[in-house]
N, C-alpha and C positions, 0 to 999 in steps of 0.2 A: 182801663185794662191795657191798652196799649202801650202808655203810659208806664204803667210796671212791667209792661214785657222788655220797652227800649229800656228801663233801669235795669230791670234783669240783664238784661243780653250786654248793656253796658258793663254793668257789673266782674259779670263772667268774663269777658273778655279782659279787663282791667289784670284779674286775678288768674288769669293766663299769662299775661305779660309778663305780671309779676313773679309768677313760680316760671318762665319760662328765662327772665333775667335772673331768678336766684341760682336756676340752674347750671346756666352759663358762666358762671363767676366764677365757678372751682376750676373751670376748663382755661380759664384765663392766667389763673394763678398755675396751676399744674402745667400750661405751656411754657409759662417761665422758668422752672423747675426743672427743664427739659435738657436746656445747656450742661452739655457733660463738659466739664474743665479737665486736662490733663496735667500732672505735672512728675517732674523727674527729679528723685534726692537720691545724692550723691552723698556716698561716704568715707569714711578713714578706716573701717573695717574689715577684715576680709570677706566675701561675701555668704549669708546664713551663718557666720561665727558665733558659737555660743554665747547668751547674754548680749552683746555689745551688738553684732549684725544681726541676731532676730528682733533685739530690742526696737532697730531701724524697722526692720518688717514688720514688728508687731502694730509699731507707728501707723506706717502706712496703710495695714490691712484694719486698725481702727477707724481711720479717716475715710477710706474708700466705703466702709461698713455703713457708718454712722450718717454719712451724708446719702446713702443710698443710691454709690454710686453717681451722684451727681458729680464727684471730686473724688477723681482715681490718682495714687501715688504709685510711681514704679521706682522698685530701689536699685539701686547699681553699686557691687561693691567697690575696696578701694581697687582705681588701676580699670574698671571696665569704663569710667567716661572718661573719669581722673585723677593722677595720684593722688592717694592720700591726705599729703599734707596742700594741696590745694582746692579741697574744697569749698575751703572762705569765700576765695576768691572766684568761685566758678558760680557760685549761691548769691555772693555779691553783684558781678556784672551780667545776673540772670540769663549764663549756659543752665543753668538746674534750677528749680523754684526752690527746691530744700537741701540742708544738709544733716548730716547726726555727727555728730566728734566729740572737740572738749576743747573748751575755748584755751588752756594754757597752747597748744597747737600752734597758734598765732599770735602770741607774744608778739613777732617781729614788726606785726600792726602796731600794737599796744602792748604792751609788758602790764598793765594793767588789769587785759583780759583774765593772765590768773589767778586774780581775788575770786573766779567766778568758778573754776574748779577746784581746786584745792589748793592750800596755805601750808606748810609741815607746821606739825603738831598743831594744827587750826581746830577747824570744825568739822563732826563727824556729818553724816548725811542725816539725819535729825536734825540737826544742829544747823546745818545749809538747808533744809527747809524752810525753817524757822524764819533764817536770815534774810533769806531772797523773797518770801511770799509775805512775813509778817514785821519785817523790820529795816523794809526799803530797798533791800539790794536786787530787786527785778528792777525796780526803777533806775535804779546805776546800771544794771547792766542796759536796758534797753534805751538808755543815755549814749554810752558808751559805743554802741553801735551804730548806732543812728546814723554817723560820720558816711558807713559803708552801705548803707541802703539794706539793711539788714535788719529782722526782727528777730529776736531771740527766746528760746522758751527752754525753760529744764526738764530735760525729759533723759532721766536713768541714773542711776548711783550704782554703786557697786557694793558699797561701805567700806571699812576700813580694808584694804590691801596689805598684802603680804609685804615685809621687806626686799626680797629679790633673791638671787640665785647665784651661787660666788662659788667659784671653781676652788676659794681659798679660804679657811677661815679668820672672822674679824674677829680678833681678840680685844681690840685696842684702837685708838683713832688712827695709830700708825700704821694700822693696817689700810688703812683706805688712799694712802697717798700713791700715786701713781698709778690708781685702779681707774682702769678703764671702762667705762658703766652706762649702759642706756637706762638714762633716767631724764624724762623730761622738765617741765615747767620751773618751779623755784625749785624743789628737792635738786635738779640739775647746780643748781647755781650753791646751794649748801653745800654738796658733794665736793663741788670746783675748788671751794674758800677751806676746805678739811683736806684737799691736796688729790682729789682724785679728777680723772677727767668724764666731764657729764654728753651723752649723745643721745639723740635723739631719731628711734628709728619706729619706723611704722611697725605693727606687731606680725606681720607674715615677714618680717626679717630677722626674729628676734631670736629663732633655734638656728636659723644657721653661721648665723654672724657670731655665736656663743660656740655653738660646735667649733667654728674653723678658727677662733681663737682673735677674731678681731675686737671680739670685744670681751671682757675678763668677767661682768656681770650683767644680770640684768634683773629689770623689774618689770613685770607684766600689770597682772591685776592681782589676782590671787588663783586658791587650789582650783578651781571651776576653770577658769580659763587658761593655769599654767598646766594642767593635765591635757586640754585639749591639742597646747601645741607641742604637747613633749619635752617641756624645756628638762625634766630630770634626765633626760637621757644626754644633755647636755651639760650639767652643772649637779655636784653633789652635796653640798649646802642650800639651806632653803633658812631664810633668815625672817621675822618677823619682831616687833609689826612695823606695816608700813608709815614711819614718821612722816612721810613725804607726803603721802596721800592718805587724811585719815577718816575723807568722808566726799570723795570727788564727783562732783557733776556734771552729768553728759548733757549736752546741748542739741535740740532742735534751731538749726537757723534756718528761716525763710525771708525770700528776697522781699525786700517793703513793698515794691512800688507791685507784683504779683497778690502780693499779702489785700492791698490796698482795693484793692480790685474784687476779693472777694464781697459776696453777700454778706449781710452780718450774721447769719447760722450761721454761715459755712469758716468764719473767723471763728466762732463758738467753738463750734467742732473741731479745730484744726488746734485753738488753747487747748482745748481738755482733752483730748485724746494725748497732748504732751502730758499731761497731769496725771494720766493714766500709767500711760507707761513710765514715768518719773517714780511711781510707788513703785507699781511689779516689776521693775529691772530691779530695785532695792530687796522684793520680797524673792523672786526667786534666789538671789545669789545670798539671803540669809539661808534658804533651803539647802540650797546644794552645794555651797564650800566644804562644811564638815565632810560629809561623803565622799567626796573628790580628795580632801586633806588625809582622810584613811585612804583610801587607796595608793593615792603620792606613799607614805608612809610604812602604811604595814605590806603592798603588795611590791611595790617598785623601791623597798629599802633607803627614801629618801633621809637625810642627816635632818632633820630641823631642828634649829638653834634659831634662840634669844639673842637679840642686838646685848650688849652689855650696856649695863646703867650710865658706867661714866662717858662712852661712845655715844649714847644717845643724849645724854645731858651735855654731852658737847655739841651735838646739832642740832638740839635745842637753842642754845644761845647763839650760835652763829645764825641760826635762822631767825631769830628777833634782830639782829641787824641786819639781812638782806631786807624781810622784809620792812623795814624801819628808812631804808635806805630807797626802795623803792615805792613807797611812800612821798619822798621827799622829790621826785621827779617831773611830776605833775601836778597842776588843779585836778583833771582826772581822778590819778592816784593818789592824790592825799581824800580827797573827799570818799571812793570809796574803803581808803584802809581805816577813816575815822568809822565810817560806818562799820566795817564789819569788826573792828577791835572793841566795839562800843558793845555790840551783840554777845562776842565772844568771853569779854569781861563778865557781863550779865550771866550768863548760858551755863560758865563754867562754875560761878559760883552756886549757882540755882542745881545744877547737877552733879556738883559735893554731898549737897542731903538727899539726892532722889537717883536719878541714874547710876552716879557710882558707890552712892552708899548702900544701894539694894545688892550690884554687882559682887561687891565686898560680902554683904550679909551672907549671901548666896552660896559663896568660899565655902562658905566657915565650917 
């Protein structure tokens, strides 16, 4: 009897131990769990800007959601840490673990970068999904960056853009020659070679530099975001569609060696919250251009006008030799203009019988 009393008591005690170590396990993980990380993304945005700065907050309030807090983002817009057009470089030598923009921005890095927003007359934002997630070009871009301590992730479209806003109307290619135009990335560089001059200005300088007449045109995004800053009240032509950008994507960049350092959730969480916002910055601005396009239109009496055919079939072909030409500049850029001309070949032919032969059907 004794005997079964010390196995008993042995027992019990055993089985104490052991729901009192299974207990303690969760307390061990959940202390880990405890480190709150902080980090600070900087943008090119003005700050809470429709589409383009909420898309950045939406970002952040994903991440800080998802990770429950564990990994809080605060956003600053452009100009509250730093301008604009430096945010590369403030995400690269990690002043800020994050940025949001669009990598043509930084050409002056690499002239390469803008394969990764938009090409004129390229790929729509369909079209750059496809490219980037199912036909290599993440792996280019996160090539391509690598140089700068930089991790990159697509987070926003906008879809095809508007043409821009001309004090004058284009009749004719001859109209473009000595126009003066904020127009970024390659579309800048087609403009250039058609005889007009291309600038590049952050978007909270885009109505005033158009009102006071320094600059003759411009191109924003489209109705969503050119109603928000007023530009009709500055410019009475509204031209469409955007050749230059006809499917551009907006960038999450985070600093590696911060990136590197996360847990692996918390790298989960911080990909897919870009992947999140990479659709709905696409699905809002299918929502809300039309409504904004009436209002531009039937309320504030804007002119909209069609680019003319043979204006646009002419920067069509000068833009297959910019791009053709910068291609030829680097291992870099030739590896990714094969990739993405290889996609685009594919994509367009495949979307003769399906995307645009439905579009057409749709007309009739």
């Amino acid at each position: 009897m004794r005997r079964r009393d010390f196995i008993k008591t042995s027992g019990l005690g055993a089985t104490v131990a052991a729901t009192s170590s299974l207990l303690a396990a969760p307390a061990i993980v959940n202390a880990s769990k405890t480190n709150k990380i902080k980090w600070k993304m900087v943008t090119t945005w003005p700050k809470n800007f429709p589409g383009l700065g909420t898309g950045a907050n939406n970002l952040a309030k994903l991440i800080t959601e998802m990770s429950d807090g564990r990994l809080t983002v605060k956003v600053y817009g452009a100009n509250e840490l730093v301008p604009p057009f430096e945010v590369f470089d403030a995400v690269s030598g990690g002043a800020a673990e994050m940025g949001h923009g669009a990598a043509y921005y930084w050409k002056g890095k690499s002239e390469a970068f803008q394969f990764f927003t938009a090409v004129p007359f390229g790929l729509t934002a369909q079209e750059m999904n496809g490219w980037l997630f199912y036909g290599g070009g993440m792996q280019l871009w996160e090539s391509a960056y690598s140089d700068f301590n930089l991790v990159p992730l697509a987070c926003g479209n906008t879809g095809v853009q508007m043409g821009g806003w001309f004090n004058k109307q284009i009749n004719t290619v001859a109209d473009l020659k000595g126009l003066k135009m904020r127009i970024p990335g390659l579309g800048g560089e087609v403009l250039k070679r058609a005889g007009g001059t291309p600038v590049t200005l952050p978007g909270g300088e885009l109505f005033s530099a158009l009102k006071s007449g320094n600059i003759d045109a411009t191109e924003w995004v489209g109705p969503y975001n050119d109603l928000a800053f007023g530009l009709y009240k500055a410019a009475k032509y509204y031209y469409y569609p955007g050749w230059h950008e006809p499917g551009p994507t907006l960038e999450a960049i985070v600093n590696k060696k911060a990136f590197d350092t996360l847990p692996k959730d918390l790298k989960a969480i911080v990909r897919n919250a870009a992947l999140v916002v990479n659709q709905d910055m696409l699905a809002e601005y299918t929502a809300r251009n039309n409504a904004a396009l009436n209002t531009l239109v039937n309320k504030h009496k804007v002119d909209l006008r069609k680019y003319p055919d043979d204006v646009l079939k002419t920067l069509s072909g000068i833009s297959d030799s910019v791009v053709a030409e910068l291609a030829s500049k680097d291992k870099m850029s030739n590896a990714i203009f094969k990739s993405y001309k290889k996609f685009r070949d594919n994509v367009v032919a495949y979307h003769k019988i399906s995307e645009q032969a439905f579009m057409k059907a749709r007309s009739l």
